[in-house]
ChimeraX commands (.cxc) that place a marker at each C-alpha (Angstrom):
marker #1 position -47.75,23.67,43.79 radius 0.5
marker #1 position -45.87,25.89,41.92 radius 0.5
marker #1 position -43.99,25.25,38.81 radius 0.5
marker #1 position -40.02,25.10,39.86 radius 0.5
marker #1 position -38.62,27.07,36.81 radius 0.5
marker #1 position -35.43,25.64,34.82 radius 0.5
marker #1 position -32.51,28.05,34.14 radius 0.5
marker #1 position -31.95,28.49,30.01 radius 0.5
marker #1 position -29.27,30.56,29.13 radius 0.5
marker #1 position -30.07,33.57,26.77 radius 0.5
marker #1 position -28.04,33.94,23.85 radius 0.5
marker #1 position -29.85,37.25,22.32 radius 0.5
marker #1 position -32.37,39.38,23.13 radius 0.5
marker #1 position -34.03,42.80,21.46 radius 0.5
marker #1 position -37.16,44.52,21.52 radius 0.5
marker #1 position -38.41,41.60,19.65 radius 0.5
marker #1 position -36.61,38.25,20.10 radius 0.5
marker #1 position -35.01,36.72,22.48 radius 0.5
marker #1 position -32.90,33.24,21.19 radius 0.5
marker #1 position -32.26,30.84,24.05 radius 0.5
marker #1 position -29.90,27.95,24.60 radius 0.5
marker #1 position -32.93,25.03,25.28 radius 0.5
marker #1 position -31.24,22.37,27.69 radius 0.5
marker #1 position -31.85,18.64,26.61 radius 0.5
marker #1 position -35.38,17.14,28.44 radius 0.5
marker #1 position -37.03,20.73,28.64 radius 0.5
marker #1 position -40.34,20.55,26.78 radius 0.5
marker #1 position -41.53,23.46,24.64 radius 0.5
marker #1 position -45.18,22.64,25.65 radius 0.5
marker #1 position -46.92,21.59,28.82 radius 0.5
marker #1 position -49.04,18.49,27.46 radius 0.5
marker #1 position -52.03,19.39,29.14 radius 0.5
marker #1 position -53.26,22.12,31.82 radius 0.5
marker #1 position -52.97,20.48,35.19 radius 0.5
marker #1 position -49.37,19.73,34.63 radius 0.5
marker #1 position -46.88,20.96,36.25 radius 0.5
marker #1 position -43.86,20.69,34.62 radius 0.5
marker #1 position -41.72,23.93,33.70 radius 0.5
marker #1 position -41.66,24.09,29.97 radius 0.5
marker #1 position -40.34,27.15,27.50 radius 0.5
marker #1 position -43.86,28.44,27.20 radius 0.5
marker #1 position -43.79,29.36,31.31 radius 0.5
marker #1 position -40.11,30.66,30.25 radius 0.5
marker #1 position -41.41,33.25,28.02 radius 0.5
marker #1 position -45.16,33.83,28.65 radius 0.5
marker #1 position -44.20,36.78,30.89 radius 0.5
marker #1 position -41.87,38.06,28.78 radius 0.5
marker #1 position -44.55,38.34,25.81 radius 0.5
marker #1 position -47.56,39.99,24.51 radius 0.5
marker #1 position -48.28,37.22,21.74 radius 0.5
marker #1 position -51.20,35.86,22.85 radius 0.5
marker #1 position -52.77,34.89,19.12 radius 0.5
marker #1 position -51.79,31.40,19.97 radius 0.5
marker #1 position -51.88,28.59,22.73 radius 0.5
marker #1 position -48.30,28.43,22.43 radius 0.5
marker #1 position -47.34,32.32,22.90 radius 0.5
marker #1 position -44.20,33.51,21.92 radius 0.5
marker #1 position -43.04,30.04,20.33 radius 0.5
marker #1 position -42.03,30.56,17.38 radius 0.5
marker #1 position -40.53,27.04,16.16 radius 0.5
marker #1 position -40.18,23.99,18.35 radius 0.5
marker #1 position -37.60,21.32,19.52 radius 0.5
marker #1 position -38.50,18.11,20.59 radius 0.5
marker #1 position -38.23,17.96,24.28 radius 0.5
marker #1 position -34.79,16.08,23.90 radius 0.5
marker #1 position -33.27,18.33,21.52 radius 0.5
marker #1 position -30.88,20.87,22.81 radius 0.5
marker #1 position -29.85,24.19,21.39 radius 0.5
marker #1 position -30.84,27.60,19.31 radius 0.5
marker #1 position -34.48,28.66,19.38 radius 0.5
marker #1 position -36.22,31.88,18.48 radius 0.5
marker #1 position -38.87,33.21,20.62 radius 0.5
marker #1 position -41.02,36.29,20.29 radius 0.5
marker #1 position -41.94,39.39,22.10 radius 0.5
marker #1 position -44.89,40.44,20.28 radius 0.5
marker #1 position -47.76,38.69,17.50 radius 0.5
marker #1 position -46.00,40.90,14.64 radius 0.5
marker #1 position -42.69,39.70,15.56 radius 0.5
marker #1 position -44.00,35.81,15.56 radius 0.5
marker #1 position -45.76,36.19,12.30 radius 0.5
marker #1 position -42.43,37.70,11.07 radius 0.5
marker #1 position -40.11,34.90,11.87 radius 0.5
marker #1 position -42.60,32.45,11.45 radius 0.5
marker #1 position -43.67,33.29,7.60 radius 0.5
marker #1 position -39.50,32.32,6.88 radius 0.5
marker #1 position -39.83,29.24,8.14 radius 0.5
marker #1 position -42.74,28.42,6.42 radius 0.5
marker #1 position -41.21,30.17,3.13 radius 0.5
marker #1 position -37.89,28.29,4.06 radius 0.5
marker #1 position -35.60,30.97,4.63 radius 0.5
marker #1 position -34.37,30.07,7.50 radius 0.5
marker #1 position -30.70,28.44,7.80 radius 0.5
marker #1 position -30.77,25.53,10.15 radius 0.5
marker #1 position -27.64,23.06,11.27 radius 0.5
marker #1 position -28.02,20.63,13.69 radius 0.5
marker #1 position -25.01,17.90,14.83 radius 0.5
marker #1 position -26.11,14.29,16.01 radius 0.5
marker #1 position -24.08,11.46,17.34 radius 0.5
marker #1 position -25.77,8.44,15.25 radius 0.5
marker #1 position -24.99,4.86,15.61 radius 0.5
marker #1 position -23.27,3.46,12.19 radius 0.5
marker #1 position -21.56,5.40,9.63 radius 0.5
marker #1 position -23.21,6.90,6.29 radius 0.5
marker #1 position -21.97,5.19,2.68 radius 0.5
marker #1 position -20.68,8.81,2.13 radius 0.5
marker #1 position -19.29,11.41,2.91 radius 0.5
marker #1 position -21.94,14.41,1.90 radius 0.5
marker #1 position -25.49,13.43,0.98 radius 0.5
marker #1 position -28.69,14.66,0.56 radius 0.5
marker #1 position -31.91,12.42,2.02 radius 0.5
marker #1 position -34.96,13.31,-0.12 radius 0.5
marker #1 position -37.73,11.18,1.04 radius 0.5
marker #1 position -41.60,11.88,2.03 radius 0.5
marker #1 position -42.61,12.24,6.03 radius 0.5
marker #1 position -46.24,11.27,7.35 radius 0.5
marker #1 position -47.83,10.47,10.47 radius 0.5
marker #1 position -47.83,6.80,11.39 radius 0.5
marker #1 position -51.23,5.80,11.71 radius 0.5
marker #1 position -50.80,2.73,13.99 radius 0.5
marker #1 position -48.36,4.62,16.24 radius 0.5
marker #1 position -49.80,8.40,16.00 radius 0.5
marker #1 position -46.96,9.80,18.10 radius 0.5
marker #1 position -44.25,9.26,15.54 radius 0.5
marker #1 position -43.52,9.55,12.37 radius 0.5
marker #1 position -42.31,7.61,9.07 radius 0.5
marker #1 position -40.76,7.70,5.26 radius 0.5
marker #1 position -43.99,6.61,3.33 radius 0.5
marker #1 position -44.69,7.30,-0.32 radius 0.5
marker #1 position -47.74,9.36,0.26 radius 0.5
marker #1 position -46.24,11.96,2.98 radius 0.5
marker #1 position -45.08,15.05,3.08 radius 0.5
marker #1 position -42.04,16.21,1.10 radius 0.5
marker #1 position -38.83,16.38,3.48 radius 0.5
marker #1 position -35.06,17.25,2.73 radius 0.5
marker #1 position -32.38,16.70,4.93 radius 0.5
marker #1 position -28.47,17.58,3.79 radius 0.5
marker #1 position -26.06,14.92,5.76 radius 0.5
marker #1 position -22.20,15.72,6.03 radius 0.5
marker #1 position -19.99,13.54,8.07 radius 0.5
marker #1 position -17.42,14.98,10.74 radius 0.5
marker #1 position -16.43,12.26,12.04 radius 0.5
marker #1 position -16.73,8.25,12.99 radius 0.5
marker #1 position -15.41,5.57,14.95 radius 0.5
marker #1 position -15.76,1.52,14.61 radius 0.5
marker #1 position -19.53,2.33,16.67 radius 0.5
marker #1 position -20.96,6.18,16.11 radius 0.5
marker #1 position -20.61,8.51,13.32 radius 0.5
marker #1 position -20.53,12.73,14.30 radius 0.5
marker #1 position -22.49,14.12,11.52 radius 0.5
marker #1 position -23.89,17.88,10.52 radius 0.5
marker #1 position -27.76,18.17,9.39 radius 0.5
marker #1 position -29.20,20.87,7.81 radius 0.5
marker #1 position -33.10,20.49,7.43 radius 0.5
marker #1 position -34.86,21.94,4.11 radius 0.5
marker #1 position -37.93,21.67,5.02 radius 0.5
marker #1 position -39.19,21.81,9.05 radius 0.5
marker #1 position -41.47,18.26,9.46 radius 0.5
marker #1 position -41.84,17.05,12.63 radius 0.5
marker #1 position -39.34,14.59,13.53 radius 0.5
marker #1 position -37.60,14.63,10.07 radius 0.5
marker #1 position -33.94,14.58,11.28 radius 0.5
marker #1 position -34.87,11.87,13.38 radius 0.5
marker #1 position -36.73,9.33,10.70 radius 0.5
marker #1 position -34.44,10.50,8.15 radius 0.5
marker #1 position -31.64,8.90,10.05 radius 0.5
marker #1 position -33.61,5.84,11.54 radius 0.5
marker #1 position -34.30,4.91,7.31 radius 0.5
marker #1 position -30.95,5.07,6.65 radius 0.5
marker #1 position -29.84,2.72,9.45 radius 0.5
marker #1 position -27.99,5.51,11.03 radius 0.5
marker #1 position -30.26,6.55,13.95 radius 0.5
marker #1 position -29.55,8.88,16.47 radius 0.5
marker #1 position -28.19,7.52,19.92 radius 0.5
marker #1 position -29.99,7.62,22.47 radius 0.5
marker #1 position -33.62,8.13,20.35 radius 0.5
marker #1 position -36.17,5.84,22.14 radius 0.5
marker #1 position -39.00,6.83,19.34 radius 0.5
marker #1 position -37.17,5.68,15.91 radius 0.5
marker #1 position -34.32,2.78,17.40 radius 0.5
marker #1 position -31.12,3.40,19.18 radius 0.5
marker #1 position -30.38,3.19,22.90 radius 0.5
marker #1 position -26.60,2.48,23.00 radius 0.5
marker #1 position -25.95,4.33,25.72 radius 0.5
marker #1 position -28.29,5.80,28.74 radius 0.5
marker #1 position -28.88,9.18,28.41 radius 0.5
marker #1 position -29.89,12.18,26.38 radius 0.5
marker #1 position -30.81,12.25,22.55 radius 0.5
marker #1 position -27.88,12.92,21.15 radius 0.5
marker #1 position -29.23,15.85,18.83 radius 0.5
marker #1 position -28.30,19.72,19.23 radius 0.5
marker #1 position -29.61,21.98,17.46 radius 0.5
marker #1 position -26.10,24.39,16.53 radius 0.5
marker #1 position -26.88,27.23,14.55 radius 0.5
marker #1 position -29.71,29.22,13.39 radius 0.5
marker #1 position -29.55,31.96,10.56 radius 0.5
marker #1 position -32.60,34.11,10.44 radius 0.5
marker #1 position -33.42,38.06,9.46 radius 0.5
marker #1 position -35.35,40.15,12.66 radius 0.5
marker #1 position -37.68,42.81,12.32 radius 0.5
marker #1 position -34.46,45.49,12.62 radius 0.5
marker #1 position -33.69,44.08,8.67 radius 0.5
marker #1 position -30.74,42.60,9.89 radius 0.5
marker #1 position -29.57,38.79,9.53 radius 0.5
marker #1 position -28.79,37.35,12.56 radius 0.5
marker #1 position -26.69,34.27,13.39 radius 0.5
marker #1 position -27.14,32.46,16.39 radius 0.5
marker #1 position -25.18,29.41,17.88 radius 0.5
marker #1 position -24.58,27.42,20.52 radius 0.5
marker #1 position -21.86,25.39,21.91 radius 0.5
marker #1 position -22.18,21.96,20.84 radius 0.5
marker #1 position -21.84,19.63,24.20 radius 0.5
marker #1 position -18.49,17.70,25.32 radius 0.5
marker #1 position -20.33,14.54,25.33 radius 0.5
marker #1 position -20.58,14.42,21.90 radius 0.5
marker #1 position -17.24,14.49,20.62 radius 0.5
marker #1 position -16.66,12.59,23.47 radius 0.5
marker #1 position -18.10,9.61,22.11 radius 0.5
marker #1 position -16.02,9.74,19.35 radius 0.5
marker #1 position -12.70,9.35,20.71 radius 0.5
marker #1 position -11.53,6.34,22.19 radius 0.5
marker link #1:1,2 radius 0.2
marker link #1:2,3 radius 0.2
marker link #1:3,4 radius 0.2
marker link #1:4,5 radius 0.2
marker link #1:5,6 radius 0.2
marker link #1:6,7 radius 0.2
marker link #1:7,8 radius 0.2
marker link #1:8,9 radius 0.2
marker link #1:9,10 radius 0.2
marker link #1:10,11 radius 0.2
marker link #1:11,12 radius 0.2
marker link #1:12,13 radius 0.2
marker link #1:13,14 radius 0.2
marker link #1:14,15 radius 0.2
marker link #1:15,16 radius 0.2
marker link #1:16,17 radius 0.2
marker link #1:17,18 radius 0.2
marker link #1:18,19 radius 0.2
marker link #1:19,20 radius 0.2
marker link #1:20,21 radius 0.2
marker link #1:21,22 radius 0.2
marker link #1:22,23 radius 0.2
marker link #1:23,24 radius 0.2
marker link #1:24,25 radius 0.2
marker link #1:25,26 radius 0.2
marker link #1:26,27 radius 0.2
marker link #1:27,28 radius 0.2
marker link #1:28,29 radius 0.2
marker link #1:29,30 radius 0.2
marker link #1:30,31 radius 0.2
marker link #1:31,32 radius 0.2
marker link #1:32,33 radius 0.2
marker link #1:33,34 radius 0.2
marker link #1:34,35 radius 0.2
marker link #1:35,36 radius 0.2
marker link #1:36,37 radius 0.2
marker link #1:37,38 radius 0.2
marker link #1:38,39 radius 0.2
marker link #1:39,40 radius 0.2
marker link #1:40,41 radius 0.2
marker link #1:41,42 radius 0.2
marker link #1:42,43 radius 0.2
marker link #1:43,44 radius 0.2
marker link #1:44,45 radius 0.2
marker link #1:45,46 radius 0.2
marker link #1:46,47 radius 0.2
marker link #1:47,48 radius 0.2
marker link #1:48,49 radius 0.2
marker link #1:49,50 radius 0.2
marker link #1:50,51 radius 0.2
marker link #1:51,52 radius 0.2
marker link #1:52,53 radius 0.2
marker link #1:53,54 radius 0.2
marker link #1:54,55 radius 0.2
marker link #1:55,56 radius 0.2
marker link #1:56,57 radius 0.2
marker link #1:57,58 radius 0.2
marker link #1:58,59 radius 0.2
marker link #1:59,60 radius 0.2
marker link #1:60,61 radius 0.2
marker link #1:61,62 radius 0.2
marker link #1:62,63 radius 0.2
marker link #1:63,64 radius 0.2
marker link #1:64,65 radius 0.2
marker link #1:65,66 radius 0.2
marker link #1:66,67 radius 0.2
marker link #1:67,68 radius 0.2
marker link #1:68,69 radius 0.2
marker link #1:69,70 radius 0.2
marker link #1:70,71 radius 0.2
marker link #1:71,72 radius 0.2
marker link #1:72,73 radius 0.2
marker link #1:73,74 radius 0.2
marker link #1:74,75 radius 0.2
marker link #1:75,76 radius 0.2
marker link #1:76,77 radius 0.2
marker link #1:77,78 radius 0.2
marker link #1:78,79 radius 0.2
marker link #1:79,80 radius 0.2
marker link #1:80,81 radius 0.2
marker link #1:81,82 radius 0.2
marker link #1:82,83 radius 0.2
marker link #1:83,84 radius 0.2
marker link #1:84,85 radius 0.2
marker link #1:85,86 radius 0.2
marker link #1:86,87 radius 0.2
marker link #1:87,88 radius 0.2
marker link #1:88,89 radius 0.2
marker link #1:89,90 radius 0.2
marker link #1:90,91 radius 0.2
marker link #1:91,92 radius 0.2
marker link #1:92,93 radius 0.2
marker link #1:93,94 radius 0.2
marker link #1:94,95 radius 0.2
marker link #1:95,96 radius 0.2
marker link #1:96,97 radius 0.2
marker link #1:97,98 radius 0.2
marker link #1:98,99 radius 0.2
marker link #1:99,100 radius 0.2
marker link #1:100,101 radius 0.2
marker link #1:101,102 radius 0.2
marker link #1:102,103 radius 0.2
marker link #1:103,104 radius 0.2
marker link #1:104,105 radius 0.2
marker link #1:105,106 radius 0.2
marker link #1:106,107 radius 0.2
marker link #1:107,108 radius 0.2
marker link #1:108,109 radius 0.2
marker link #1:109,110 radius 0.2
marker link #1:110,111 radius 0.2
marker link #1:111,112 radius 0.2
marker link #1:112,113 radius 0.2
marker link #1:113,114 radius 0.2
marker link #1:114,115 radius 0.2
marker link #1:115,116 radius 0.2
marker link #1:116,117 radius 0.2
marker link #1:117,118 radius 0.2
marker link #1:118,119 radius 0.2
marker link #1:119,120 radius 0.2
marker link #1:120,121 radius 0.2
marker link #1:121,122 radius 0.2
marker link #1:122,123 radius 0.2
marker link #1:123,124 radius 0.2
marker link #1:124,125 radius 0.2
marker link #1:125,126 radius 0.2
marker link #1:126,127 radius 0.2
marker link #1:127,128 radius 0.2
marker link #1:128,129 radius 0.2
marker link #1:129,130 radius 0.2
marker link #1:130,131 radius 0.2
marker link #1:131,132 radius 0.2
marker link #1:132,133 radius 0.2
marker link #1:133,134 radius 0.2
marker link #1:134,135 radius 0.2
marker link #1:135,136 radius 0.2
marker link #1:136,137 radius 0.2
marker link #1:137,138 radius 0.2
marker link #1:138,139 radius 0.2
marker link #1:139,140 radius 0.2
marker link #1:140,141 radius 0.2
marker link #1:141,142 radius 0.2
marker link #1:142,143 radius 0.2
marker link #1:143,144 radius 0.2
marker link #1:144,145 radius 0.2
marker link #1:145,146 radius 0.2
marker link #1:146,147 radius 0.2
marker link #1:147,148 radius 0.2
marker link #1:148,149 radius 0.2
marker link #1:149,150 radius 0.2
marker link #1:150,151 radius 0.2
marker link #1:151,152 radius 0.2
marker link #1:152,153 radius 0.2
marker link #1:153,154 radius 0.2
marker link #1:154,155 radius 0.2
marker link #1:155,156 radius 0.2
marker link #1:156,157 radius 0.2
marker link #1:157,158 radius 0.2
marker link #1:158,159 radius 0.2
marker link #1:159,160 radius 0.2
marker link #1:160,161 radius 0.2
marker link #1:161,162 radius 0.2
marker link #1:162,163 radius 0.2
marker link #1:163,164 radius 0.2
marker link #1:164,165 radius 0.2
marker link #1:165,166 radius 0.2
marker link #1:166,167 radius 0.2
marker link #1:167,168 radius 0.2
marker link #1:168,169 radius 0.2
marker link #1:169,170 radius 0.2
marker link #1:170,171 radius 0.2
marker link #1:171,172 radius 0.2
marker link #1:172,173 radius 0.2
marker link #1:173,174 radius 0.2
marker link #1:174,175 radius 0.2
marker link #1:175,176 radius 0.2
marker link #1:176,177 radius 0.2
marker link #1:177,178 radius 0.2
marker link #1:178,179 radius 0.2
marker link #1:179,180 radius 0.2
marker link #1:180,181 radius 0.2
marker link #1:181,182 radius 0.2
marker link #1:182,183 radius 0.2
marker link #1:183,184 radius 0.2
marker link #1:184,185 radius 0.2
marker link #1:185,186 radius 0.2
marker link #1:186,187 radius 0.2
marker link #1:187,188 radius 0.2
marker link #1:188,189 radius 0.2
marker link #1:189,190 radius 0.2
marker link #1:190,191 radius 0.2
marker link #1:191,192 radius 0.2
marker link #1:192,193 radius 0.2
marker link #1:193,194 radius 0.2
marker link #1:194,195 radius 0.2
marker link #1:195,196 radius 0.2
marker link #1:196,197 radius 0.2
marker link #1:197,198 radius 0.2
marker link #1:198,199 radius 0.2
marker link #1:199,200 radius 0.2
marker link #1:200,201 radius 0.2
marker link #1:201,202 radius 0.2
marker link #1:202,203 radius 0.2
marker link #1:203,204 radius 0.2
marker link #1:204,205 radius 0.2
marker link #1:205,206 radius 0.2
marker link #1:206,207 radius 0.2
marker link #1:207,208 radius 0.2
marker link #1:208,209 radius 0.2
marker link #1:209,210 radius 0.2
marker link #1:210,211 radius 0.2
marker link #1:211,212 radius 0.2
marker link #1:212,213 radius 0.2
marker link #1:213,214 radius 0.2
marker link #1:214,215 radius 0.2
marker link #1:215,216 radius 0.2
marker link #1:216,217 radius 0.2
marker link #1:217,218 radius 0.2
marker link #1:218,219 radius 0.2
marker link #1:219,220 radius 0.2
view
């Protein structure tokens, strides 16, 4: 059976790149070979030449319910390219998430180690011995129930915006993995804007709409 593709909106594409809009609940990754759901890999794998990886093309992830910017390559050069800023932590980042609670204050910086949880492998925790992780936290805007706030990651760990938020008691709605399910439906994380120099030289900014039902949960 054939895999029934997904449509994700292109925000930019070059010689090199393309940046795509990534709908909430797509994965990045199929998990293993014989399954058949449509992921961003399929997306781009004929679109590509990068094949110096399992994951061609993919140049950074989002977890499967993250919505938002993401860079893709044409080519291995191109990859290595974007990918050595990341590592080198060039890359501007800004994220919004509807959390449950409201921060102390107002602008604030979380600075506090990531690792693997060893007794739950598929997530992630602030522990002592991890890796080092920065998040910046401004608030938008709050209610009596959720706060609106804007993230911008320093460093790229996996999960960090999410555990970040969970160990300040301000997790993100809807995030099954680190403790809030106020309301059914998606994680309520979207990734906004991504700043990021091409192979052309250039800087390039690229955003995406932030979706109604987030401000929507803050009115009323």
């Amino acid at each position: 059976m054939p895999k029934e593709p997904v449509d994700i909106p292109i925000i930019y594409e070059d010689n090199d790149y393309i940046a795509i809009d990534k709908p909430a609940g797509l994965l990045v990754q199929a998990k293993n070979s014989k399954d058949l759901e449509y992921t961003v890999v399929d997306f781009v794998k004929d679109k590509t030449t990068d094949e110096g990886i399992e994951r061609p093309g993919i140049v950074h992830r989002l977890d499967r319910g993250t919505s938002g910017v993401m860079l893709l390559a044409k080519n291995l050069k191109a990859r290595e390219f974007a990918q050595k800023q990341f590592a080198d932590r060039l890359v501007r980042k800004i994220y919004i998430a509807v959390v449950g609670g409201k921060p102390k204050d107002p602008k604030f910086l979380i600075d506090l180690p990531i690792q693997r949880n060893p007794k739950r492998p598929s997530v992630f925790r602030v522990n002592a011995s991890g890796k080092s992780s920065q998040t910046l936290v401004e608030v938008l805007d709050s209610n009596t129930k959720f706060s609106l706030l804007k993230l911008q990651p320093k460093t790229g760990r996996t999960h960090q915006i999410r555990v970040h938020l969970q160990y300040i008691n301000c997790p993100i709605v809807n995030d099954y993995f680190y403790g809030n399910t106020e309301v059914d439906g998606r994680l309520m994380l979207h990734a906004k804007e991504l700043k990021i120099t091409l192979l052309d030289g250039h800087e390039h900014h690229f955003s995406s709409p932030l979706p109604v039902s987030f401000e929507g949960m803050l009115k009323g």
